[in-house]
KEZA-460363 format. One record per residue (C-alpha): residue number from 1; residue in three letters; x, y, z. Coordinates in Angstrom, 3 decimals. Layout:
% KEZA-460363
    i   aa         u         v         w
  NUM  ALA         X         Y         Z
...
//
This chain:
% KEZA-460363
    i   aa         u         v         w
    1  UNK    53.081    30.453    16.163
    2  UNK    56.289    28.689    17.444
    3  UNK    56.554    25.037    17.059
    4  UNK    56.417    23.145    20.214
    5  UNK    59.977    21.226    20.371
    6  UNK    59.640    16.884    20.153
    7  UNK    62.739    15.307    21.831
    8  UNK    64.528    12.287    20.791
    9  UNK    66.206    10.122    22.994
   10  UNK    69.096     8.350    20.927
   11  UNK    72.065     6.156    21.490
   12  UNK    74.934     4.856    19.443
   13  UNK    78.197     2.927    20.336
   14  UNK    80.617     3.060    18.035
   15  UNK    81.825     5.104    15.066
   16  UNK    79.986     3.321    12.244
   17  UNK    76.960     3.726    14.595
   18  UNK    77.955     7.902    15.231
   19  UNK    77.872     7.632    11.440
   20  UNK    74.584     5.330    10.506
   21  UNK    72.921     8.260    13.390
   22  UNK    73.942    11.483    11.947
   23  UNK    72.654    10.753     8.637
   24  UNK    68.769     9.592     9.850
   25  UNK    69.165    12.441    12.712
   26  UNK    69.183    14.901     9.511
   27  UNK    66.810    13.292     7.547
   28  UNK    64.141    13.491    10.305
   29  UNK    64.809    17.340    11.231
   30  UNK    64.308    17.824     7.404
   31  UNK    60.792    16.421     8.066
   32  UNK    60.524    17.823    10.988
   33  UNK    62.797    21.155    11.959
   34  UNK    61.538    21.037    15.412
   35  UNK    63.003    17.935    16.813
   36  UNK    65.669    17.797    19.282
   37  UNK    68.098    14.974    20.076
   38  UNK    69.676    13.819    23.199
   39  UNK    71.602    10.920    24.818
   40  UNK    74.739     9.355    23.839
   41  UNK    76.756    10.165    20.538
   42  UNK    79.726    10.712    18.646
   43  UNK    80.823    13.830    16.529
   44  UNK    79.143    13.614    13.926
   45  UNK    75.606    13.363    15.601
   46  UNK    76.746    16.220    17.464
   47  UNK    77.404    18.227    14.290
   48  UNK    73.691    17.362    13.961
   49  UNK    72.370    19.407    17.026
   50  UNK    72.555    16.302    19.426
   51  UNK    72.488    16.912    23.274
   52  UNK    75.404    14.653    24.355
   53  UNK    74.619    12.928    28.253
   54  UNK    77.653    10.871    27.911
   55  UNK    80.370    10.296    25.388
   56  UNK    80.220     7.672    22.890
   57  UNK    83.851     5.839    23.611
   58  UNK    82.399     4.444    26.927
   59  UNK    80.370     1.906    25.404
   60  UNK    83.287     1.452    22.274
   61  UNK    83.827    -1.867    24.086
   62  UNK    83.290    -5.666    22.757
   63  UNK    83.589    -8.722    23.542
   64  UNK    82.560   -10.635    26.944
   65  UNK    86.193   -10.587    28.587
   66  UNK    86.415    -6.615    27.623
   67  UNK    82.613    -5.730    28.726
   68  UNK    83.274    -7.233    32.194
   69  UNK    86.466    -5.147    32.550
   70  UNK    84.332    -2.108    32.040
   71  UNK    81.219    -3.305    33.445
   72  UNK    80.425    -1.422    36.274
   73  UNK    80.824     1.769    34.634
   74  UNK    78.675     0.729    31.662
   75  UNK    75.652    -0.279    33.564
   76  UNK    75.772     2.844    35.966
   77  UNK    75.651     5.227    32.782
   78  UNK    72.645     2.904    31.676
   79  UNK    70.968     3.555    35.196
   80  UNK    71.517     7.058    35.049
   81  UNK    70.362     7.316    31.050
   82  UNK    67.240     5.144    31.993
   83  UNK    66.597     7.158    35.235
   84  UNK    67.191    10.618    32.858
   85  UNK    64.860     9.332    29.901
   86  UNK    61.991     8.528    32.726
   87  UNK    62.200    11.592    34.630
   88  UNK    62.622    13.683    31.039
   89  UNK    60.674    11.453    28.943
   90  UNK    61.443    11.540    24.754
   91  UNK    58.883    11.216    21.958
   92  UNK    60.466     8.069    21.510
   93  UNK    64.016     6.512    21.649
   94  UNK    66.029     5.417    18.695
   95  UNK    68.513     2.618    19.324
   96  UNK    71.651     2.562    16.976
   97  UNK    72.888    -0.759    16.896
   98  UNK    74.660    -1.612    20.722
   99  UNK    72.109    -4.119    21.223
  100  UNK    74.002    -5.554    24.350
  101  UNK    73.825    -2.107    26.162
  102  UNK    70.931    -0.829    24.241
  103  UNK    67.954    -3.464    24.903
  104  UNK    67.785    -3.545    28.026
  105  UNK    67.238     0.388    28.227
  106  UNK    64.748    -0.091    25.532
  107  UNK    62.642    -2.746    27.297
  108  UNK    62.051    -0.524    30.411
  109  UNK    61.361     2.737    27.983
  110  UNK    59.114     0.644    26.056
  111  UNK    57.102    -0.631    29.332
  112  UNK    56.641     2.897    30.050
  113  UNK    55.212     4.168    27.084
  114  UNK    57.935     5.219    25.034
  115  UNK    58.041     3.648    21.368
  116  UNK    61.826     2.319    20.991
  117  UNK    62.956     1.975    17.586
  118  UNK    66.280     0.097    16.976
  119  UNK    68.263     0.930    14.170
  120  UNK    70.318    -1.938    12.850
  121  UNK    69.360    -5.140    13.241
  122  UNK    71.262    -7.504    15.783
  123  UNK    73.077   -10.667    14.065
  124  UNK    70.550   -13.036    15.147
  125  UNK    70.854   -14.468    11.746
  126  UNK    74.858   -14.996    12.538
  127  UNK    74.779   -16.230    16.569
  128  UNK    72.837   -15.391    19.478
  129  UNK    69.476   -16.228    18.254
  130  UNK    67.927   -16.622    21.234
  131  UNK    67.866   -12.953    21.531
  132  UNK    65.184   -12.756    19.151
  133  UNK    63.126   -13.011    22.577
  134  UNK    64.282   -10.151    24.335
  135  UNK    64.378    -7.633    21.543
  136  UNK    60.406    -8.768    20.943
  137  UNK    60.152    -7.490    24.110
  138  UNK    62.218    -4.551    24.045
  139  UNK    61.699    -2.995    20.462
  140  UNK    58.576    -1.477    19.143
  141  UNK    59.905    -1.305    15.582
  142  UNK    62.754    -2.761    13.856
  143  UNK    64.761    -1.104    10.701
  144  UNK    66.727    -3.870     8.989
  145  UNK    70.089    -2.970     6.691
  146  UNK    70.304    -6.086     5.085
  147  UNK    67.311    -7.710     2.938
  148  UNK    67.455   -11.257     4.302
  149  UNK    66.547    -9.755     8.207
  150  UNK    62.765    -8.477     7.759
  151  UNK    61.566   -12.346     7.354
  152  UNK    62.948   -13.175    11.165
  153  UNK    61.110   -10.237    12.180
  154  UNK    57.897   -10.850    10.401
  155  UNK    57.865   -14.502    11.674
  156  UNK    58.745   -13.150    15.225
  157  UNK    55.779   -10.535    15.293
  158  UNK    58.115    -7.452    15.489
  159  UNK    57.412    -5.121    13.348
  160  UNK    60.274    -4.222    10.695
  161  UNK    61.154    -1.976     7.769
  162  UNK    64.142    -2.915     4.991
  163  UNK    65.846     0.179     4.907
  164  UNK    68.982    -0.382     3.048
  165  UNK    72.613     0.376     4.311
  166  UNK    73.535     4.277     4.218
  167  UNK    76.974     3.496     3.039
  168  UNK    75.392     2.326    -0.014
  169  UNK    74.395     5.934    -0.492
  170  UNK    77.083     7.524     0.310
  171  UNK    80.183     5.953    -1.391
  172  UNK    80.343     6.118    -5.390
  173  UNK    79.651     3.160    -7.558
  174  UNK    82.888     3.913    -9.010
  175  UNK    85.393     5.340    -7.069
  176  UNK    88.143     6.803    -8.700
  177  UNK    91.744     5.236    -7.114
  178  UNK    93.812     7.175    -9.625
  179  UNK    92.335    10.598    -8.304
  180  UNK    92.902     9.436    -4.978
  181  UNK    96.501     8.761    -5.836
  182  UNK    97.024    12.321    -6.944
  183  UNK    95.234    13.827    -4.355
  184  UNK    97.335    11.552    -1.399
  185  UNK   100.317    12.339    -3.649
  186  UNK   101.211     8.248    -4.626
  187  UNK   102.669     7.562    -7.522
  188  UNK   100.368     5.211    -9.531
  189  UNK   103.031     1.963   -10.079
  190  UNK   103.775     1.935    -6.325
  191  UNK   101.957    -1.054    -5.057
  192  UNK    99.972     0.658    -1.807
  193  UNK    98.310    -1.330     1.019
  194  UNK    95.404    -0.063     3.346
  195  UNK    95.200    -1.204     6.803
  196  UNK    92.421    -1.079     9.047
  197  UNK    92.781    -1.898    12.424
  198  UNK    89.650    -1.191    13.918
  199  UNK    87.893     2.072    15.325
  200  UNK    87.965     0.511    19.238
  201  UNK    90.866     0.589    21.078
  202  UNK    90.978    -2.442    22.527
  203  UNK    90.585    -3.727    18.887
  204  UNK    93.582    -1.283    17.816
  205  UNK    95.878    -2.810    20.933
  206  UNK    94.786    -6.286    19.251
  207  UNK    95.960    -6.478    15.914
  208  UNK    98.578    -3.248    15.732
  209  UNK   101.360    -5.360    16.577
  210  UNK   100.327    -8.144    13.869
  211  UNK   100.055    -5.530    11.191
  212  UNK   103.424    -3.948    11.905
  213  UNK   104.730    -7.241    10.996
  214  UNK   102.427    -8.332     8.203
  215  UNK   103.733    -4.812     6.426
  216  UNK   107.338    -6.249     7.357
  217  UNK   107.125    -8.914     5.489
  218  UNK   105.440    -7.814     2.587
  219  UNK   107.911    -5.580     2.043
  220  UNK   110.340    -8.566     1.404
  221  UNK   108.552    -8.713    -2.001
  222  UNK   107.549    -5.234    -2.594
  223  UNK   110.319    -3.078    -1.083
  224  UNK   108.693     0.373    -2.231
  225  UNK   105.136    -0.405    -1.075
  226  UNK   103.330     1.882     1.090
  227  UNK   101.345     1.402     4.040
  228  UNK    98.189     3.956     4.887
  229  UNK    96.389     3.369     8.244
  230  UNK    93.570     5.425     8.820
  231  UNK    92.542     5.700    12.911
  232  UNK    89.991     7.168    14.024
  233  UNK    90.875     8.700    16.952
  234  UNK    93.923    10.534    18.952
  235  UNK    93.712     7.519    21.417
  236  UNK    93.981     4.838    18.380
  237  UNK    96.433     6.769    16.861
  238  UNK    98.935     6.666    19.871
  239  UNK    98.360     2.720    20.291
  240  UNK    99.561     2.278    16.771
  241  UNK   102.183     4.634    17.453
  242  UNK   103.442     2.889    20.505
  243  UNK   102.865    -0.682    18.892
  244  UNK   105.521     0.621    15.729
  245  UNK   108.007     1.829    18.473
  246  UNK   107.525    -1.438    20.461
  247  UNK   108.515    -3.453    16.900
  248  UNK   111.462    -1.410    16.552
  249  UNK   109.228    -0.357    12.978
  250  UNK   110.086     3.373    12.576
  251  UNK   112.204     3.250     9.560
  252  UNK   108.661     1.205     7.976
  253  UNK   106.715     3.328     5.505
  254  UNK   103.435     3.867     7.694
  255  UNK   101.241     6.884     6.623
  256  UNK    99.221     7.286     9.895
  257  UNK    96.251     9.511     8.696
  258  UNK    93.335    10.458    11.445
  259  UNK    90.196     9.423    10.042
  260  UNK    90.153     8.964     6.000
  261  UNK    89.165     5.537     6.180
  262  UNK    87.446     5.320     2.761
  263  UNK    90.317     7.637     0.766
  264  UNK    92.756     5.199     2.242
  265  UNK    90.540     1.936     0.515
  266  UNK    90.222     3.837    -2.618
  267  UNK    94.197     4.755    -3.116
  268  UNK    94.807     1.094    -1.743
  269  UNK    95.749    -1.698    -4.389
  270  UNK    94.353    -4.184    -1.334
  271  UNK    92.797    -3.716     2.382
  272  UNK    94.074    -6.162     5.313
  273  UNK    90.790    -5.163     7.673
  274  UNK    89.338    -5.634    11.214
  275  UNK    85.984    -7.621    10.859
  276  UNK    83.554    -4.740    11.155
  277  UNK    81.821    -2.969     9.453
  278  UNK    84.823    -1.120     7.353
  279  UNK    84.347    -4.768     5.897
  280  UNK    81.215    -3.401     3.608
  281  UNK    82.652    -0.557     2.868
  282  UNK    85.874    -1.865     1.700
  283  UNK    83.328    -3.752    -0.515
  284  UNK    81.172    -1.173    -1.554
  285  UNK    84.281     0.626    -2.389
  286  UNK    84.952    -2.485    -4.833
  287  UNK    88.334    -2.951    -3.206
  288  UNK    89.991    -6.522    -2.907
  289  UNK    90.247    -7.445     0.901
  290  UNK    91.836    -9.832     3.463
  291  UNK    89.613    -9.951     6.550
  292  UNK    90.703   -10.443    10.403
  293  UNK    90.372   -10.188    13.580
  294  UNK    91.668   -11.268    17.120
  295  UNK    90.181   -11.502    20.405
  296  UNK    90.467   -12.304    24.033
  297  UNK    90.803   -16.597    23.965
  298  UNK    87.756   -16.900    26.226
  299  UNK    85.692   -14.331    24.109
  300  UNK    86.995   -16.167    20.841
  301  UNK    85.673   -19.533    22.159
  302  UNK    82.260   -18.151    23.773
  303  UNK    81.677   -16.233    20.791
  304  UNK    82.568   -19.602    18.453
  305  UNK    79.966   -21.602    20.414
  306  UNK    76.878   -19.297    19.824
  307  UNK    78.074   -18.600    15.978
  308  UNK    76.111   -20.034    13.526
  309  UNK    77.620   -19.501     9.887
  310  UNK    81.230   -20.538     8.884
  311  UNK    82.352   -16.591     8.128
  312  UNK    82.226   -13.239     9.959
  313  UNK    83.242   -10.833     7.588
  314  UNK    80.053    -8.820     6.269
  315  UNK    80.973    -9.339     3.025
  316  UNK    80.956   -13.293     2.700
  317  UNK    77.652   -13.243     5.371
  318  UNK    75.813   -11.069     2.694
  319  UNK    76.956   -13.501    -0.131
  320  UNK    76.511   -16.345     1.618
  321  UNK    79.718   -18.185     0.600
  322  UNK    83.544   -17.190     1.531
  323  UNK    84.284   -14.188    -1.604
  324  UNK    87.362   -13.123     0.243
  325  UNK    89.812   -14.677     2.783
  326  UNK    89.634   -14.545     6.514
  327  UNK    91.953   -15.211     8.686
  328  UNK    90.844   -15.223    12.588
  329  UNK    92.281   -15.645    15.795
  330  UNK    95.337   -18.649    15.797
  331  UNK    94.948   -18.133    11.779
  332  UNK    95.788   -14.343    11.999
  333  UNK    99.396   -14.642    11.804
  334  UNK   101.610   -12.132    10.299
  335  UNK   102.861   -14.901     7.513
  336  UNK    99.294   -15.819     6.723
  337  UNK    98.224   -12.300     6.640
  338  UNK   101.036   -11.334     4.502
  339  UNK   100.550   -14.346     2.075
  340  UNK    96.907   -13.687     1.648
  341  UNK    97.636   -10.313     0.646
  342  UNK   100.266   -11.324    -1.819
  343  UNK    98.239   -14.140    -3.317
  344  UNK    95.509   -11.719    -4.402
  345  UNK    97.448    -9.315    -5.044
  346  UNK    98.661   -11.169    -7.538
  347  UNK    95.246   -12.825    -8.966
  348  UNK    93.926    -9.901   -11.111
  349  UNK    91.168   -12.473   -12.159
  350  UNK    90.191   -12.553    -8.631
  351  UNK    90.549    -9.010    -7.820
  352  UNK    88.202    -8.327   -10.889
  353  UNK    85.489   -10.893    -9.860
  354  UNK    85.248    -9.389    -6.765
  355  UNK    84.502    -6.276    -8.110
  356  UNK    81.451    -7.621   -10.324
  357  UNK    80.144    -9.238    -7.214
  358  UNK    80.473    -6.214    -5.092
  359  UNK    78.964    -4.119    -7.738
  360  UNK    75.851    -6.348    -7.319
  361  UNK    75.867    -5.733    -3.606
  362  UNK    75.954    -2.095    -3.747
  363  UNK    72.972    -1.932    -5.867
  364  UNK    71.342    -4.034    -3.645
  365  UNK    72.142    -1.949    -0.232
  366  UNK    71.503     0.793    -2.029
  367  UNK    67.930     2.269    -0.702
  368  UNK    67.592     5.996    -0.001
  369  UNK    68.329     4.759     3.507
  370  UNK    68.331     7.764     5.416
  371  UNK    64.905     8.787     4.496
  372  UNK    63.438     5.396     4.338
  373  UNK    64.239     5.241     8.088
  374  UNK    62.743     8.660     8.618
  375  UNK    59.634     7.883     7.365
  376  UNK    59.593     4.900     9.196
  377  UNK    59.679     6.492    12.253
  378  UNK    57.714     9.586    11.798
  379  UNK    54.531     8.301    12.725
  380  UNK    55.591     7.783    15.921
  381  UNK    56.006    11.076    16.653
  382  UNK    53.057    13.367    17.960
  383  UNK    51.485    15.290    15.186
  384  UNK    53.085    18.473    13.898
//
């Protein structure tokens, strides 16, 4: 007798969310070979078997200044998806992370019958807690990365699962950065820095030009250092390349690599990084880190007002104190950056702390997430 097919509406934003997606997407057709996916994703969850409406790097937007330059477009693909999912309606509709563009669409599935489960947990706990509100509203059932989020759930009457972070999973507890070496073809004494700029574009357009000059400098000191920086996408790839011919930086010793985030970390003495979430797994990787970002001015201040905690990197929120420098916005200079490299570069008492504390951390995030969130959702889907 042939299965009858269950569809899954599903929606992620961003690369780390494409990611977080492809990994529960295969977890639930192990449980359950007959389901179907379809909505908006990145390569990966189409590697899965996903059904993609739209593509993922037209909601790869942030901050308010940015979303209202693309806003328009944004909310007529959430019409049409919301208009699609009604007229073709899903088992139920998983929600990866985009809170901004996906609650909304989950409060009207929801009213219609359609259990809406949001994967990743907004930072309520970090600004914006009045949105605690709306996603009561919108969500039918919460699955939390982080251990301290169930409790504001709970307290809230949403219902909530702590599921661990995937990335705990997936990277080693000891990665090996004189394997890496070999394989990337670095000599081990040459001192190498990793640098992230950011998976968005308008992040990339942000911060290449500040790199570029934070490498400049540090190779005042170190003269035979290396530079990897990892993008993750043709489009990135050619705003870093215009931002090194704009510097007059060509004769710089950039190693642009497409993707190979994580082998870049590993190889890397230290990671200068876009506040993200290639924060945790710069951590997780148990690699010393200076943390930035910049932003439109108005977004900056907006975003400053509705902030809660004194830190934004991931891996200072999760410790609850500062464990590694940032550096935002009027701070994020080229000589601060480069200085805040150098200094922990040079602190190997530092550099080793940090890797005690971020050994503690990966044990912590580290849950079997992928199937924790599977199970967590299977009951919502009609009986096999």
């Amino acid at each position: 007798m042939t299965q009858q097919k269950i569809v899954i509406g599903i929606v992620a934003g961003e690369a780390s969310g494409d990611l977080l997606a492809s990994h529960l997407m295969a977890a639930l057709k192990l449980a359950r070979p007959e389901v179907e996916f379809v909505g908006i994703g990145g390569p990966r969850m189409q590697s899965v078997g996903m059904q993609v409406l739209y593509p993922m790097e037209k909601l790869a937007v942030f901050g308010y200044v940015e979303v209202l330059r693309h806003y328009r477009e944004i909310t007529g693909i959430r019409r049409k998806l919301r208009a699609y999912f009604l007229a073709n309606r899903p088992s139920l509709f998983i929600a990866v992370d985009a809170p901004d563009f996906n609650l909304d669409l989950e409060r009207v599935l929801k009213r219609h019958g359609i259990p809406t489960i949001h994967y990743v947990s907004p930072s309520i706990w970090a600004w914006r807690g009045e949105r605690i509100k709306k996603i009561r509203r919108a969500v039918t059932h919460m699955l939390a990365l982080f251990p301290h989020e169930p409790k504001i759930y709970r307290d809230a009457g949403v219902p909530v699962d702590y599921v661990g972070h995937p990335l705990a999973d997936m990277l080693p507890q000891l990665p090996n950065r004189d394997r890496m070496r070999e394989t990337m073809r670095i000599p081990l004494q040459i001192k190498v820095f990793a640098l992230l700029p950011g998976s968005r574009q308008s992040e990339v357009k942000q911060l290449a030009g500040l790199y570029i000059e934070t490498a400049r400098l540090i190779l005042q000191q170190f003269p035979e250092a290396r530079f990897l920086v990892p993008l993750a996408s043709r489009e990135t790839r050619i705003i870093f390349e215009q931002a090194i011919y704009d510097c007059n930086a060509d004769d710089l010793p950039f190693s642009l690599l497409f993707g190979h985030a994580q082998d870049a970390m590993i190889a890397a003495d230290i990671v200068l990084v876009a506040s993200g979430t290639a924060t945790l797994e710069c951590a997780l990787l148990k690699r010393p880190m200076v943390i930035t970002y910049r932003l439109n001015p108005m977004t900056w201040r907006m975003m400053k007002r509705k902030s809660y905690l004194p830190y934004f990197g991931l891996p200072n929120i999760l410790c609850g104190r500062f464990v590694v420098p940032e550096l935002m916005q009027e701070d994020a200079t080229a000589e601060n950056l480069a200085q805040a490299l150098l200094n922990l570069l040079h602190d190997q008492d530092a550099v080793a702390r940090l890797e005690v504390i971020f050994n503690e951390l990966h044990k912590t995030l580290r849950q079997n997430t992928a199937q924790k969130a599977a199970a967590a959702i299977l009951p919502y889907l009609p009986a096999a």
